[in-house]
C-alpha positions as CSV (number, residue, x, y, z in Angstrom):
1,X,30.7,-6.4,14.9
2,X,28.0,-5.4,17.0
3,X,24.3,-6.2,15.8
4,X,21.9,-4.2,14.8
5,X,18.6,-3.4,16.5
6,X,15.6,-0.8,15.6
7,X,13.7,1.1,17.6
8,X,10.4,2.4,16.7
9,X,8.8,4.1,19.1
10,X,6.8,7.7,18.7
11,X,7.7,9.7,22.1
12,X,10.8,10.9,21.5
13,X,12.0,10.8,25.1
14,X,10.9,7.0,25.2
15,X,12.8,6.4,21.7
16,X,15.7,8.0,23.2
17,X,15.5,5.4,26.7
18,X,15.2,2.4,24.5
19,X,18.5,3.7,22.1
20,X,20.5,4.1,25.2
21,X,19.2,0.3,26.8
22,X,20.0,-0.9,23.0
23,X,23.7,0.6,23.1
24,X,24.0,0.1,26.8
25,X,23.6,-3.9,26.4
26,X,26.2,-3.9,23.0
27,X,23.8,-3.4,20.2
28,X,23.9,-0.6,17.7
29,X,20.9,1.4,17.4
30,X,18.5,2.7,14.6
31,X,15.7,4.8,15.2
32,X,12.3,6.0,13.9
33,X,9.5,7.5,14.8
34,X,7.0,5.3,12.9
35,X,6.4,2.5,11.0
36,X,6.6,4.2,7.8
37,X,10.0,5.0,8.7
38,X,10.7,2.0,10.1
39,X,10.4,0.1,7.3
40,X,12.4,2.6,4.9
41,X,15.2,2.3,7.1
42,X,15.1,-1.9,6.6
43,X,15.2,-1.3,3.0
44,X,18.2,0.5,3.2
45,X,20.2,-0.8,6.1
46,X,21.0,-4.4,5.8
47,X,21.7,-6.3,8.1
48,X,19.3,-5.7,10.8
49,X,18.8,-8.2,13.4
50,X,16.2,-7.4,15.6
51,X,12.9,-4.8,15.4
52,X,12.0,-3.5,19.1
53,X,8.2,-1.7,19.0
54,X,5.8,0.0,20.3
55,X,2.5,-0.8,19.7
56,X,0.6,2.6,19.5
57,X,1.8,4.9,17.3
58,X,0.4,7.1,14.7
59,X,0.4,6.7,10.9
60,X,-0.8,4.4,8.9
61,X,0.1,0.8,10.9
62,X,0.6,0.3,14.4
63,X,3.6,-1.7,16.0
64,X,1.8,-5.0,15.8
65,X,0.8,-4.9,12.1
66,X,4.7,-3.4,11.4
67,X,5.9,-6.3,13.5
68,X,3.4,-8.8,10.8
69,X,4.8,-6.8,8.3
70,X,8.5,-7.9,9.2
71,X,8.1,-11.2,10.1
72,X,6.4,-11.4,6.3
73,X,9.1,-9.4,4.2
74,X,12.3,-10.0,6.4
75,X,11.6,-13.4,8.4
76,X,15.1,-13.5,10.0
77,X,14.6,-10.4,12.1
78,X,13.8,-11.6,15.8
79,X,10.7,-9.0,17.3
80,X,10.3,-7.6,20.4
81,X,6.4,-5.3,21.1
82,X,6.1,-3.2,23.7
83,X,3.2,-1.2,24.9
84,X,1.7,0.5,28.3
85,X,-1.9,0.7,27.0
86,X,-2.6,-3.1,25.8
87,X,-1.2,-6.5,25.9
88,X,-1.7,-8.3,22.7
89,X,-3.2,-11.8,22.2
90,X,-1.1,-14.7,21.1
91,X,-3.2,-14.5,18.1
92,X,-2.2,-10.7,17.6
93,X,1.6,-11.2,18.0
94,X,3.8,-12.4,14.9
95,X,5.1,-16.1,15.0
96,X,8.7,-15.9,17.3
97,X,8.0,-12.7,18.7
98,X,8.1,-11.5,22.4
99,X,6.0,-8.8,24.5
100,X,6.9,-6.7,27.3
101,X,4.3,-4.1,28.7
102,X,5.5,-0.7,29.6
103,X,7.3,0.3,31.7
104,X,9.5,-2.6,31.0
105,X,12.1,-4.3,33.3
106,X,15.5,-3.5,31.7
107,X,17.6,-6.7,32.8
108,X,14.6,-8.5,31.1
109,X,14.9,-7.1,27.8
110,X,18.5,-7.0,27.8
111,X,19.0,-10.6,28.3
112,X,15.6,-10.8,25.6
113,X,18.3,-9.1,23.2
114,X,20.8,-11.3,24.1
115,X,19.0,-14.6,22.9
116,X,17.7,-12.9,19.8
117,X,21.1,-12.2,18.9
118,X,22.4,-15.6,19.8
């Protein structure tokens, strides 16, 4: 059974690069376009191992206060943050969650995926 990862990330054509480095390293991929989203789709679909995020996106929270968000209402899921326009404090980022600025280095996050899922 593979495990299960979601993507949130706004620009489609980024969303659509992280799905196939998701699949690519053995994962199954979920997508959405926002946090708003996001979180519908981890009422829904159980079993959800890690969150991968962007920081900026529009709506109503931003990567970092989804990634808070998850680590509050479904502590098991491991958290990876990603951005090209900021790198977060320690203080900003959830507790057991890891940042890679954009554009990321693919064996890096791969193996990141990896140890989340060990």
């Amino acid at each position: 059974m593979k495990h299960k990862v979601l993507i949130v990330e706004d620009e489609p054509l980024l969303r659509s690069m992280a799905v196939d480095l998701v699949e690519d390293a053995g994962f199954e991929a979920f997508e959405a376009g926002n946090a708003s989203e996001a979180i519908l789709i981890l009422e829904t679909t159980p079993g959800i191992r890690i969150l991968f995020t962007d920081i900026d996106m529009p709506g109503s929270m931003d990567g970092l206060m989804l990634a808070a968000a998850v680590r509050d209402r479904w502590p098991p899921i491991q958290i990876i943050v990603v951005s090209g326009k900021q790198t977060p404090s320690a203080w900003d980022m959830p507790d057991r969650s890891v940042f890679f600025p954009k554009p990321y280095d693919i064996e890096k996050v791969t193996d990141q995926l990896h140890k989340m899922a060990a």
